[in-house]
C-alpha positions in Angstrom: 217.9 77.6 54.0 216.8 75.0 56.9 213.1 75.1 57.1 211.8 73.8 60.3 208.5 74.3 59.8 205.8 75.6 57.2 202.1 77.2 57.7 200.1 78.5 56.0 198.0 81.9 57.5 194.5 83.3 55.4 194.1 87.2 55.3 190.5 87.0 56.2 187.8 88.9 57.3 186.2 85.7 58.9 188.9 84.8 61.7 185.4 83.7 63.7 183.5 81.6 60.8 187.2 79.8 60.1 187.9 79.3 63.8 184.7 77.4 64.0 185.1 75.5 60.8 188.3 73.8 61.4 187.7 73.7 65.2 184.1 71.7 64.6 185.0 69.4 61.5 188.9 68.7 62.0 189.9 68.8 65.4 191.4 71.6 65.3 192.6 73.3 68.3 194.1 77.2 68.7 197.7 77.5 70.4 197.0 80.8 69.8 194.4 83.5 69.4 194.1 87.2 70.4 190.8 87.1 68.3 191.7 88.9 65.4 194.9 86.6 65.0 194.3 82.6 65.5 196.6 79.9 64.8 195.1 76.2 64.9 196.7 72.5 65.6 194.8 69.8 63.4 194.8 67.5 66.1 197.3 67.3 68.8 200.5 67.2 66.7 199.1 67.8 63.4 199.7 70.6 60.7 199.1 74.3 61.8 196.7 77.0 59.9 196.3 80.3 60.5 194.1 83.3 60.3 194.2 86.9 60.2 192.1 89.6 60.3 193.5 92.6 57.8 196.0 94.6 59.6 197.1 97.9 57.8 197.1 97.6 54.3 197.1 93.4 54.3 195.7 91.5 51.1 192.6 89.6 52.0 192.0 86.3 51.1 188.5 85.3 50.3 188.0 84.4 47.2 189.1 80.7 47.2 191.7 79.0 45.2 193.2 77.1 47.7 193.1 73.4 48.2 194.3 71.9 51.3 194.9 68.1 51.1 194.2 65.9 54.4 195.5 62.4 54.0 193.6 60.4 56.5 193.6 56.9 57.3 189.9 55.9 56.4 188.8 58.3 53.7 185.2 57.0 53.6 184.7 57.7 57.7 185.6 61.0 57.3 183.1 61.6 54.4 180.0 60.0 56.6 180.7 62.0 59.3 181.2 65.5 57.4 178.2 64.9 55.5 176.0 63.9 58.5 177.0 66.8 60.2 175.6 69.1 57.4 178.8 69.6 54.7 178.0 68.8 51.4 180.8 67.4 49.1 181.8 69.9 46.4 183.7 67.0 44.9 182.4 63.6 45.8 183.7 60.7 47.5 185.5 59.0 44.5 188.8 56.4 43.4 191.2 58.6 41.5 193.4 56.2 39.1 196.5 58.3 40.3 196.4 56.8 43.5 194.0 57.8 45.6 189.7 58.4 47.3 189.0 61.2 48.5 186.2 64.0 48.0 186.3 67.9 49.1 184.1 70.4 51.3 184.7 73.8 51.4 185.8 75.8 54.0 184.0 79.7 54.7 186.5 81.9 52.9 186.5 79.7 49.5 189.3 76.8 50.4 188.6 73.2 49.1 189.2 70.6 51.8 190.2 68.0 50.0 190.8 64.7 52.3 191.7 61.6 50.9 193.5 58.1 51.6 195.9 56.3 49.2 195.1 54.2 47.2 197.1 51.6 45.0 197.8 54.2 41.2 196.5 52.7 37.7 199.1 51.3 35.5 198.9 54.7 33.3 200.1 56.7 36.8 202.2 54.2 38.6 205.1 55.7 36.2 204.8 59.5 37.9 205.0 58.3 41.8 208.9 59.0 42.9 209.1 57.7 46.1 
């Protein structure tokens, strides 16, 4: 199987509360939404997410359990300017010794956010990076 492209799409009674979230803290923009169906760019030609209301009898998703990873460039802007704008870190802005700083917020249906930046791996975890 080719795969040209993965997303990932929440079952969620919040399409709204979601919309906002990733539209107000990550850039995110919709390339498409009928309301109960939205689909948003993290920036211009970033990753794609995706919500959906429940159609028939869909699964919902709202009880967390997901962690979405953003790898940004400067980890410790991103924190100052979630937290001033009112996010509180469930995880806080700290160096991980397998190779990275990051801390997580959490998004309205139960997601972490976890955004980090690399960081150079202790001797103890340098052995489990591949590539």
């Amino acid at each position: 199987m080719k795969t040209n492209q993965l997303s990932t799409c929440f079952c969620t009674t919040k399409v709204d509360a979601c919309r906002d979230f990733y539209k107000e803290n990550f850039s995110a923009s919709p390339i498409f939404d009928c309301g109960w169906y939205v689909t948003l760019k993290i920036n211009q030609d970033g990753p794609e997410i995706s919500f959906i209301q429940p159609q028939g009898n869909m699964p919902v998703f709202e009880g967390g359990g997901v962690m979405l990873n953003f790898k940004v460039d400067d980890v410790d802007t991103e924190h100052s300017r979630l937290v001033s704008k009112g996010l509180q870190a469930v995880m806080p802005l700290e160096d991980h010794p397998w190779g990275d700083r990051g801390f997580s917020v959490m998004d309205p249906i139960g997601n972490a956010v976890y955004i980090y930046s690399d960081r150079e791996p202790s001797d103890e975890f340098k052995q489990y990076h591949m590539g």
